[in-house]
VOPAGU-2260 file (C-alpha; in pm, 1 decimal, decimal comma):
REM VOPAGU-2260
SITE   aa  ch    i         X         Y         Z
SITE  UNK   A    0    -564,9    3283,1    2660,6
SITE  UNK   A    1    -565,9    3110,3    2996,5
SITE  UNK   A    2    -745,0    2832,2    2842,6
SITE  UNK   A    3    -497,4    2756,9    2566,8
SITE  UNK   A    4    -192,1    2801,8    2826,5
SITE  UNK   A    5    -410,5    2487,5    3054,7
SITE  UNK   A    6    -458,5    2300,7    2745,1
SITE  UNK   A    7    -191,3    2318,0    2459,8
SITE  UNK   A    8    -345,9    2060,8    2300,5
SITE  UNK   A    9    -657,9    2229,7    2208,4
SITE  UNK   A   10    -514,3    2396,4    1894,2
SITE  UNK   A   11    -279,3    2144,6    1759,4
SITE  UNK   A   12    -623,5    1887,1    1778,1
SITE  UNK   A   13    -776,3    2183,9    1566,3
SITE  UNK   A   14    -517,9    2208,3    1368,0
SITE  UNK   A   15    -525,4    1867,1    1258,3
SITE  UNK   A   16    -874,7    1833,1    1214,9
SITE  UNK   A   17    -875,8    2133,4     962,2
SITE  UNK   A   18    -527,2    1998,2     797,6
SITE  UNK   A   19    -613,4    1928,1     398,6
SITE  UNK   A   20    -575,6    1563,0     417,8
SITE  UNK   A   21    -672,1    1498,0      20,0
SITE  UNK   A   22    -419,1    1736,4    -100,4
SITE  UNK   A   23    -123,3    1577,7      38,1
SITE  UNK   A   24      29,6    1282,7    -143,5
SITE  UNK   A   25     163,5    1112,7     153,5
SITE  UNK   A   26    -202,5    1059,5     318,3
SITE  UNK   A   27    -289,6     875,7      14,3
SITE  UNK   A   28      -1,9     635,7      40,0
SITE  UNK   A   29     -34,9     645,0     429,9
SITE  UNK   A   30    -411,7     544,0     413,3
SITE  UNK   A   31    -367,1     290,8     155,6
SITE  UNK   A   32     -87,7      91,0     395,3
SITE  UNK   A   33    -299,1      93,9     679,6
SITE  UNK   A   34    -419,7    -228,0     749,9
SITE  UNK   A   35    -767,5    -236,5     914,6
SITE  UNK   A   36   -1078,2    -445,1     903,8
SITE  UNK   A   37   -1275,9    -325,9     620,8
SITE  UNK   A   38   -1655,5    -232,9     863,3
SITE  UNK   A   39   -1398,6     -54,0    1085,5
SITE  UNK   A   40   -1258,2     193,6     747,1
SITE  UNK   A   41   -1524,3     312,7     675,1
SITE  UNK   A   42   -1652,5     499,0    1045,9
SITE  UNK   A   43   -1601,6     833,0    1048,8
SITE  UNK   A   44   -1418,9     805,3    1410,5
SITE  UNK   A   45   -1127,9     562,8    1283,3
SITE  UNK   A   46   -1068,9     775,0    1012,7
SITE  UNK   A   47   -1015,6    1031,6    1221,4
SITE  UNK   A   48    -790,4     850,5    1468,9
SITE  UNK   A   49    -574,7     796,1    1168,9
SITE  UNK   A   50    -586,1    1142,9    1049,3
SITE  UNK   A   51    -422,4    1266,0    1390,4
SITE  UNK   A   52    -192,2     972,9    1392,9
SITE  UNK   A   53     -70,5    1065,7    1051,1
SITE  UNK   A   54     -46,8    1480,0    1099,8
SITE  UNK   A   55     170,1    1352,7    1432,3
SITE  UNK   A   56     423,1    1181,4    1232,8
SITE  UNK   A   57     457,7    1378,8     929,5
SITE  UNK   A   58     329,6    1713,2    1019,9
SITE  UNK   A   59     363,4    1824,3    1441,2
SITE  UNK   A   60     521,4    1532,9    1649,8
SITE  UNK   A   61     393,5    1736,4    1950,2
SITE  UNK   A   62      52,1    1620,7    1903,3
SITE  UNK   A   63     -54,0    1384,3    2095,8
SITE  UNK   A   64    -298,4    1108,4    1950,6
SITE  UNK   A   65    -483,7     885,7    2266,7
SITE  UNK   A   66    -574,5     496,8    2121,0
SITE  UNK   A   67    -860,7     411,4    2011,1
SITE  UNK   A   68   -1060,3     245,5    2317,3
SITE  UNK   A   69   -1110,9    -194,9    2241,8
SITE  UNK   A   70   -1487,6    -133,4    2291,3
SITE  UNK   A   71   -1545,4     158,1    2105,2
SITE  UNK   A   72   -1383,1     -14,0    1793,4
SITE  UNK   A   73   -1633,6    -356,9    1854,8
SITE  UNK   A   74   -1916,0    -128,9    1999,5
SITE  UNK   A   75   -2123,2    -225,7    1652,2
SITE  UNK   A   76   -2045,1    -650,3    1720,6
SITE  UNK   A   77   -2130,0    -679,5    2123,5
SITE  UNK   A   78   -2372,3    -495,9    2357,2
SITE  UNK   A   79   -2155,3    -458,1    2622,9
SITE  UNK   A   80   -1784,6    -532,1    2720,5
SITE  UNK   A   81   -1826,3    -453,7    3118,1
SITE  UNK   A   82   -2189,9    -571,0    3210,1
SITE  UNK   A   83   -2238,3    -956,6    3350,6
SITE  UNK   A   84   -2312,0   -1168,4    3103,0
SITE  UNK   A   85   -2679,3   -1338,3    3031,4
SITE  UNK   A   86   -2735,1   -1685,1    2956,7
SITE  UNK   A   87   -2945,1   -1626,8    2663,2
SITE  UNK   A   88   -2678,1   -1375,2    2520,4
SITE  UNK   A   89   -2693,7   -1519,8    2117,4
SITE  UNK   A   90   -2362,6   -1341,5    2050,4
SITE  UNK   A   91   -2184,3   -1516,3    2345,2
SITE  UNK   A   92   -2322,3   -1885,9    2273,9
SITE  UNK   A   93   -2189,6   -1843,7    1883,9
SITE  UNK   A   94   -1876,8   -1691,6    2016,6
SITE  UNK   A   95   -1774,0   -1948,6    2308,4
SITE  UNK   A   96   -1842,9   -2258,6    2295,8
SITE  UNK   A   97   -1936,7   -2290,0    2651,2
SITE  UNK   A   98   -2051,1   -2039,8    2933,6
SITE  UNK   A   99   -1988,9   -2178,0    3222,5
SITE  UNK   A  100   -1645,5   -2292,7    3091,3
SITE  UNK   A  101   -1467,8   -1943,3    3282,8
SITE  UNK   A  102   -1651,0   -1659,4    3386,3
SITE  UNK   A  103   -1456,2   -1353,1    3150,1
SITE  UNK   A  104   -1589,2   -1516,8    2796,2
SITE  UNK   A  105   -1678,0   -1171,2    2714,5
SITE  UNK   A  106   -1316,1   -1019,2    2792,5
SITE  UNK   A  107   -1225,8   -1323,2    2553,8
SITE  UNK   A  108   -1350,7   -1234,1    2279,4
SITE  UNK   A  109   -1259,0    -881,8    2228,7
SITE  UNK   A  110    -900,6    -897,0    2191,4
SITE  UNK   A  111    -946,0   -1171,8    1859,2
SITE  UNK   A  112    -961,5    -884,3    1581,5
SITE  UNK   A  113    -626,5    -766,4    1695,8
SITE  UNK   A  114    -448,3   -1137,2    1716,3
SITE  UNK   A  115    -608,4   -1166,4    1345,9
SITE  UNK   A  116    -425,8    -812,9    1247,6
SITE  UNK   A  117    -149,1    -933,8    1372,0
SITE  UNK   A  118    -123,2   -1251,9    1183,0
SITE  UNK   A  119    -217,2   -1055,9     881,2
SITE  UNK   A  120      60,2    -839,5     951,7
SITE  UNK   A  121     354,8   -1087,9    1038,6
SITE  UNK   A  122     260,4   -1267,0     732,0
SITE  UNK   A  123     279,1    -979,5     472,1
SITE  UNK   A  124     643,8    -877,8     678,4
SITE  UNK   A  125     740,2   -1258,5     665,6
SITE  UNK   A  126     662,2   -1220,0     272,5
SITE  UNK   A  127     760,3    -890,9     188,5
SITE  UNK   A  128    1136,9    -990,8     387,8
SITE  UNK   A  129    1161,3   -1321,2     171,5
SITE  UNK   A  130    1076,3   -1065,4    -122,9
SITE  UNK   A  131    1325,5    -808,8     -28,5
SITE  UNK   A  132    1594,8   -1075,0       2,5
SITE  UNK   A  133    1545,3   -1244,8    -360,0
SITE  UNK   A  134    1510,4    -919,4    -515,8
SITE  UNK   A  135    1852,7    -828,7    -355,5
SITE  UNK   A  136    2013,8   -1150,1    -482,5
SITE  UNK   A  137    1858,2   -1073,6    -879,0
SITE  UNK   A  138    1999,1    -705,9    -907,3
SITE  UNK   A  139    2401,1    -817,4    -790,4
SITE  UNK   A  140    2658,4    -859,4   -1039,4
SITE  UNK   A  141    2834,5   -1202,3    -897,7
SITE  UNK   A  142    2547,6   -1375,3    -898,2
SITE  UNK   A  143    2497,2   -1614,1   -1181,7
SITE  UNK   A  144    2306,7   -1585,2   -1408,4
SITE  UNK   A  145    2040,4   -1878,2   -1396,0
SITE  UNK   A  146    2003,3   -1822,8   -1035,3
SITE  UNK   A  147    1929,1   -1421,1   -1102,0
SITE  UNK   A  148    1699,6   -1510,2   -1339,0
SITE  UNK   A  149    1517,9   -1758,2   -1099,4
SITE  UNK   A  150    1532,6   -1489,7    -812,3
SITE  UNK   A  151    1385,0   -1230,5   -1051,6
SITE  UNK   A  152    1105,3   -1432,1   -1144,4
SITE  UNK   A  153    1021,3   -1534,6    -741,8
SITE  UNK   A  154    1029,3   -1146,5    -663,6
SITE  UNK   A  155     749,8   -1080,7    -876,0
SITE  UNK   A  156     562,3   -1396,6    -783,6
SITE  UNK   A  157     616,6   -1333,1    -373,7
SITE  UNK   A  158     514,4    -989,4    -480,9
SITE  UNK   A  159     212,0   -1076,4    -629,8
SITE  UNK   A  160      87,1   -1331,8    -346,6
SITE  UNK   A  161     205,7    -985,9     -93,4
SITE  UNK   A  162    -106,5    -817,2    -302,4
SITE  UNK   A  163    -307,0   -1050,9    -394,0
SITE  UNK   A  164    -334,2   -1126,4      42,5
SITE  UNK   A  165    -361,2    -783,4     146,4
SITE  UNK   A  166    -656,5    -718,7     -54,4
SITE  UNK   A  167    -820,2   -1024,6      19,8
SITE  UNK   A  168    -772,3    -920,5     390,4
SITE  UNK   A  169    -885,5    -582,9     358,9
SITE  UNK   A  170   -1159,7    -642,0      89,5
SITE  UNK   A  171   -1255,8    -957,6     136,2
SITE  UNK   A  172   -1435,8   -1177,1    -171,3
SITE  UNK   A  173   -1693,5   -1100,7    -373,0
SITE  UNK   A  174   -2028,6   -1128,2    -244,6
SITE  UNK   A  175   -2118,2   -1302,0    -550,5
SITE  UNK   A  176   -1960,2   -1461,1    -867,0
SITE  UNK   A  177   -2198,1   -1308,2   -1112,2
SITE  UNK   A  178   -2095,5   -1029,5   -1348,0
SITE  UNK   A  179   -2262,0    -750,7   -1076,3
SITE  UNK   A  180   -2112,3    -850,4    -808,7
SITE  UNK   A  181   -1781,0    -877,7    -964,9
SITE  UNK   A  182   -1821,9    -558,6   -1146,0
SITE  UNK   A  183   -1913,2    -366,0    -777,9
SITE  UNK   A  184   -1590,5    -569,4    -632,3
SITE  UNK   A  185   -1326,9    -486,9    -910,6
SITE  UNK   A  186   -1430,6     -76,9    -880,0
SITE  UNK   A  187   -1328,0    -141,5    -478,1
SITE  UNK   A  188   -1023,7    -222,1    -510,2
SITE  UNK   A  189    -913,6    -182,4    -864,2
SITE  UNK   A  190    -752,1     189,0    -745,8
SITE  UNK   A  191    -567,4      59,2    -448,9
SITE  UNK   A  192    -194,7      13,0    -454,2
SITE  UNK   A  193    -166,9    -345,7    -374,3
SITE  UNK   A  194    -373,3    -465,2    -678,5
SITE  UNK   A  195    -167,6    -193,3    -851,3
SITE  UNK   A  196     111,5    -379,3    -789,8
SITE  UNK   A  197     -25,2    -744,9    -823,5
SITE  UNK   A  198    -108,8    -659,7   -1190,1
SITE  UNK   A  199     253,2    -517,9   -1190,6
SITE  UNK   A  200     371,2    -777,8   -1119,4
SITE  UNK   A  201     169,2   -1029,1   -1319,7
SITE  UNK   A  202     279,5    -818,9   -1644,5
SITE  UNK   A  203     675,8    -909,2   -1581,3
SITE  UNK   A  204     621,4   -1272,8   -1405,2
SITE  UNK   A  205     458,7   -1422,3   -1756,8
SITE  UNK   A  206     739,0   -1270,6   -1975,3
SITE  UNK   A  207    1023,4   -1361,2   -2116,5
SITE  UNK   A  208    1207,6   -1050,6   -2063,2
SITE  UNK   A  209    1427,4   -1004,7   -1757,8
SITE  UNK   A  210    1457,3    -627,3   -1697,3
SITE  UNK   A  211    1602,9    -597,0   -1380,7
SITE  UNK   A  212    1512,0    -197,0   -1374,4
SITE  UNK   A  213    1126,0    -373,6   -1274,7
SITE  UNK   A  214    1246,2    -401,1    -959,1
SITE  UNK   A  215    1327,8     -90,0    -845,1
SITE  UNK   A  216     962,7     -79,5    -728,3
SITE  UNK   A  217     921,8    -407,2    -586,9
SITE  UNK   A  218    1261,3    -353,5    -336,0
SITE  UNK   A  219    1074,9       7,0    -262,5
SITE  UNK   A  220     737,8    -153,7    -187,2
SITE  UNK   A  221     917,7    -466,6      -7,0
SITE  UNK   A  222    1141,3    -221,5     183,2
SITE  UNK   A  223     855,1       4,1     301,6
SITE  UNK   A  224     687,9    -289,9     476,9
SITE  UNK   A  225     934,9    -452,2     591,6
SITE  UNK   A  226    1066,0    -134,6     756,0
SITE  UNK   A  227     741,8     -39,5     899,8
SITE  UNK   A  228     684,7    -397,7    1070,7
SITE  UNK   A  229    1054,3    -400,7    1249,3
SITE  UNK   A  230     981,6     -54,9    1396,3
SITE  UNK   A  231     657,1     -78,2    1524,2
SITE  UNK   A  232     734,5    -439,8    1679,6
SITE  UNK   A  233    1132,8    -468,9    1717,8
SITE  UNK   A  234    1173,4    -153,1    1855,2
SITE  UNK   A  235    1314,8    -217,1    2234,6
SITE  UNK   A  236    1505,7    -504,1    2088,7
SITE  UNK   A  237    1904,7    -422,4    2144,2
SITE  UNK   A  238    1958,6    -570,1    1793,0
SITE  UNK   A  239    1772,2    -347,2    1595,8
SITE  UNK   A  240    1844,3     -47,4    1777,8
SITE  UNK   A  241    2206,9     -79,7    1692,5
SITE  UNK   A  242    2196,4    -205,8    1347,1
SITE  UNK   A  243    1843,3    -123,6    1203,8
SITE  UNK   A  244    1675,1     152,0    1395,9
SITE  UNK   A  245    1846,5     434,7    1168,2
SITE  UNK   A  246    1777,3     252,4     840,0
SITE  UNK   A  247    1387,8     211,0     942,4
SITE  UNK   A  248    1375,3     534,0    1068,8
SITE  UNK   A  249    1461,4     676,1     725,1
SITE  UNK   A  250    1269,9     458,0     506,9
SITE  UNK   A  251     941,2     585,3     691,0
SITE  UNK   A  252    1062,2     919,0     646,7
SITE  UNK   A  253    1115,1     929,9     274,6
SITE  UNK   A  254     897,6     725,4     161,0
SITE  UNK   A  255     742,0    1001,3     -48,9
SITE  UNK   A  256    1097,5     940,6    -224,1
SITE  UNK   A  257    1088,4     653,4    -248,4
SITE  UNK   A  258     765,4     664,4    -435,6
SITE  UNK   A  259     879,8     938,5    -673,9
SITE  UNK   A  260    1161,1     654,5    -749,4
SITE  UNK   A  261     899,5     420,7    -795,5
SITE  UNK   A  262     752,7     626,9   -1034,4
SITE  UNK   A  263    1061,5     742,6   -1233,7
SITE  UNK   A  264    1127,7     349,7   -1254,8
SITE  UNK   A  265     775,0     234,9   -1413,1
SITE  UNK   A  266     724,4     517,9   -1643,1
SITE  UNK   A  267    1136,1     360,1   -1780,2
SITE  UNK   A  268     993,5      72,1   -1816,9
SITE  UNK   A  269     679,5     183,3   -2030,8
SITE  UNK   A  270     957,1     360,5   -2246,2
SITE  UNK   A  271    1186,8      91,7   -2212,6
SITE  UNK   A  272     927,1    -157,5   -2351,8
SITE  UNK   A  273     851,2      46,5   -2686,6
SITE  UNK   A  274    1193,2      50,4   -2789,9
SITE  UNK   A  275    1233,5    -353,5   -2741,5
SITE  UNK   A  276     916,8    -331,5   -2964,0
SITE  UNK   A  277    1213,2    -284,1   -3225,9
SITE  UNK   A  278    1391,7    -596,3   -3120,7
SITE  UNK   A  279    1349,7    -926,5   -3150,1
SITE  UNK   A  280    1272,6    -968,9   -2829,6
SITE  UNK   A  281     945,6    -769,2   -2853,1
SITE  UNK   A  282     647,7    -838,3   -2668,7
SITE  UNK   A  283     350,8    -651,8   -2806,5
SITE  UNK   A  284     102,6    -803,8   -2553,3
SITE  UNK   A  285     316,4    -750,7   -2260,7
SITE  UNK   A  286     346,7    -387,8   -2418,8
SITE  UNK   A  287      14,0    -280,9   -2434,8
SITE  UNK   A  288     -80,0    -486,2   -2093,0
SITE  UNK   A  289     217,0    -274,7   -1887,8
SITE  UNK   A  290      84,9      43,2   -2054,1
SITE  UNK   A  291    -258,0     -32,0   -1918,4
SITE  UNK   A  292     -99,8     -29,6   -1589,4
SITE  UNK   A  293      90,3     311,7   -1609,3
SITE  UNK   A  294    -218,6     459,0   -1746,2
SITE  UNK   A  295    -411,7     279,8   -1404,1
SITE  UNK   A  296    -129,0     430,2   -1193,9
SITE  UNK   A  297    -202,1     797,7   -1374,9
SITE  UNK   A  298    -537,8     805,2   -1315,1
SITE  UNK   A  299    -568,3     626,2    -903,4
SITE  UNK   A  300    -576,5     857,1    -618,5
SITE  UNK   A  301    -277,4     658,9    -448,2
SITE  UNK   A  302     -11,0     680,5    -726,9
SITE  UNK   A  303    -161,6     948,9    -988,2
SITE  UNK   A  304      42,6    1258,2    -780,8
SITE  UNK   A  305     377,7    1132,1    -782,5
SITE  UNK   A  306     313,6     977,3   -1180,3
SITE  UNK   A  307     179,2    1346,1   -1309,3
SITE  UNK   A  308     473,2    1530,5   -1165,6
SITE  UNK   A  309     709,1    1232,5   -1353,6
SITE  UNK   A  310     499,0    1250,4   -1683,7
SITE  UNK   A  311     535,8    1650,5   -1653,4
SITE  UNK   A  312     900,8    1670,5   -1644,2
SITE  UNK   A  313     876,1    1447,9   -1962,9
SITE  UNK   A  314     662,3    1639,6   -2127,6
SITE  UNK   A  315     856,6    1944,3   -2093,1
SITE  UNK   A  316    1222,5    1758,0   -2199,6
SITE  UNK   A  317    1056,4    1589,3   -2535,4
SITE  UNK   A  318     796,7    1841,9   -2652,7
SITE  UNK   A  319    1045,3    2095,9   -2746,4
SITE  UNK   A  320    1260,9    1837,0   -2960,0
SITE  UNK   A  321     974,1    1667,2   -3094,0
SITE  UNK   A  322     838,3    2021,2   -3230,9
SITE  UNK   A  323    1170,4    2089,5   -3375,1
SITE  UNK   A  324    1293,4    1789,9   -3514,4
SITE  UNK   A  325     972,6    1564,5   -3566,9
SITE  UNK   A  326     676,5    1745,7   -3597,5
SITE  UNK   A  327     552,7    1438,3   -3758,0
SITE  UNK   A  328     495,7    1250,8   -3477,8
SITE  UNK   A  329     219,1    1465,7   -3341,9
SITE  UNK   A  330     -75,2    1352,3   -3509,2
SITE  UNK   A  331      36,9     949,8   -3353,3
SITE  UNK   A  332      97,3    1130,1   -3052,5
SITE  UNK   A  333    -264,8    1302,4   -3054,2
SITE  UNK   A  334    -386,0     963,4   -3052,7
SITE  UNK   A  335    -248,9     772,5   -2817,0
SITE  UNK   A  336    -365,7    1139,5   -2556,5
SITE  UNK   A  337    -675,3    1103,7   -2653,7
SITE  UNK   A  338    -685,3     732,0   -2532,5
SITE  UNK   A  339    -427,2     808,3   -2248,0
SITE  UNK   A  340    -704,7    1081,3   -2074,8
SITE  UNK   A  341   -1019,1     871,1   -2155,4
C-alpha cells in the first residue's frame, strides 16, 4: 500500500494499458485522425503512447502521459543523436550537405520529421477552414442561388483534395503501378476515413443534384479538424481564448456526436437517393455508386459502430410496417441483404 500512496501513477498506467481499446468507438475515430509517419504507426511503443494519450482525454484526465523522447522516435534512421560525429558517417553526408559547415549537423537533422508534420498539418487546417467556410455559405437561406450552388460544389471538391492529401501523407504511393501493387495499396487504405470521405465526396461533386443535407458530414469532418488544429496551436492566444476556446473545447468532446450525426445524415441520403430514383431527376449511377459507399462505411472499423446502431433503429421503425402493410417487399428486400452482408 505504501508503494501505491509514493506512486499514484502506477495503477492509472495499469489501468490504461488493460483499457479495451477495440471496443470503444471513439479510439477508432481517434486513431484514424492521428497524423503520424506511416514506419512510426506501426511500433508497438507509439501505439502505446497514443493509447495513454487517448484514455487521458476521454477516460481519467489524471493520468499523466510523458512525450515521446526525439531519439527514441528516429532511433531506427540514425545511430546516435549525442555521440561526436564521424567523417565517414553515410547517413550524415546524404543528410547535410557539408560537415564541416557547423559542428551540430546531427542535432539538425532530427527535428525535420516534426517541421514536415507540421506542414502537413497547417495545410489540411488551412483546407479544412476554407472548406468549413464555403460549406457555411451553401447551407444559408440569403445566399443566392448560383453562388450556393458554386459553394456546394467547392465543399466537396476542397473536401476531396483534404482526403485525397492526408492519405497520400500517411500512406504514401504505391510501390508499384501494376495490378499487385495496387491491389496491396487499395486494401491499406480503402477502410480509413479519409478515403471514406474522398469517395464521398467524389459521388456528389460529379452530379447534378444539389442536396444540401450532403453536407452535414463534410461541416462535421471540416469542423473536427479545424477545431483540433486551433486548440492544440492557438491555445495561449488571447483571441481564441475569449471567442473560440469553448466552441473547440466542445467539438473535441462530442465528437462521438457528431459522428452519430454524420451517420444519421448519409444513411438520409442513401434513402433520399431511392426516392429521386422516382423523379426525373434520377441518377441511377450516382445511386448505386453512393450505396457502395454506405455499405463501405457499414462494414470499416472506423465508421461501421456508429452506422450499425443508425441502421438498427431503422430496422426496428420499418420492419414492423413493412410486415403489416407490405409483406411483399420482403423477398426484394432479401436480396438486396444478401448483397448488403457479402
Amino acid at each position: 500500500m505504501g508503494e501505491e500512496k509514493e506512486d499514484p501513477q502506477k495503477l492509472k498506467r495499469i489501468a490504461a494499458a488493460a483499457y479495451d481499446y477495440e471496443n470503444d468507438l471513439r479510439w477508432a475515430d481517434y486513431w484514424s485522425n492521428v497524423l503520424i509517419p506511416p514506419h512510426m504507426a506501426s511500433r508497438a511503443d507509439v501505439i502505446d503512447h497514443f493509447k495513454r494519450k487517448f484514455y487521458q482525454r476521454y477516460i481519467d484526465p489524471e493520468l499523466v502521459v510523458e512525450p515521446m523522447s526525439s531519439s527514441s522516435s528516429s532511433q531506427p534512421t540514425r545511430p546516435s543523436a549525442t555521440s561526436s560525429p564521424p567523417t565517414n558517417d553515410p547517413y550524415r553526408q546524404r543528410s547535410s550537405g557539408s560537415t564541416n559547415r557547423t559542428s551540430g549537423t546531427s542535432a539538425t537533422t532530427g527535428p525535420n520529421p516534426t517541421s514536415l508534420r507540421w506542414d502537413r498539418n497547417t495545410i489540411q487546417f488551412s483546407v479544412n477552414a476554407w472548406v468549413f467556410a464555403v460549406a457555411v455559405l451553401a447551407v444559408l437561406p440569403l445566399v443566392p442561388t448560383n453562388f450556393s450552388h458554386r459553394a456546394y460544389r467547392l465543399s466537396f471538391i476542397g473536401t476531396a483534395c483534404s482526403c485525397i492529401y492526408s492519405v497520400y501523407s500517411l500512406y504514401g504511393k504505391p510501390r508499384g503501378w501494376n495490378m499487385q501493387a495496387l491491389k496491396v495499396y487499395f486494401q491499406s487504405v480503402i477502410a480509413t476515413k479519409d478515403f471514406i470521405y474522398f469517395i464521398y465526396s467524389l459521388t456528389f461533386v460529379t452530379s447534378h443534384l444539389c442536396l444540401k443535407f450532403a453536407l452535414i458530414p463534410i461541416l462535421c469532418r471540416s469542423l473536427e479538424h479545424v477545431a483540433k488544429f486551433l486548440r492544440r496551436n492557438f491555445s495561449r492566444s488571447s483571441l481564441y481564448r475569449k471567442y473560440l476556446e469553448e466552441p473547440c473545447v466542445w467539438v473535441e468532446s462530442n465528437t462521438t456526436t457528431l459522428s452519430i450525426l454524420s451517420s444519421h445524415a448519409e444513411i438520409g441520403l442513401g434513402l433520399l437517393l431511392i426516392i429521386s430514383l422516382f423523379s426525373w431527376q434520377r441518377n441511377i449511377i450516382q445511386t448505386f455508386m453512393y450505396w457502395q459507399v454506405l455499405k463501405l462505411m457499414y462494414q470499416a472499423p472506423v465508421t461501421a459502430g456508429y452506422h450499425r446502431s443508425v441502421w438498427a433503429k431503422v430496422g426496428r421503425i420499418a420492419n414492423p410496417a413493412i410486415q403489416h402493410y407490405a409483406p411483399f417487399l420482403n423477398t426484394p428486400l432479401s436480396a438486396v441483404q444478401r448483397w448488403w452482408f457479402r
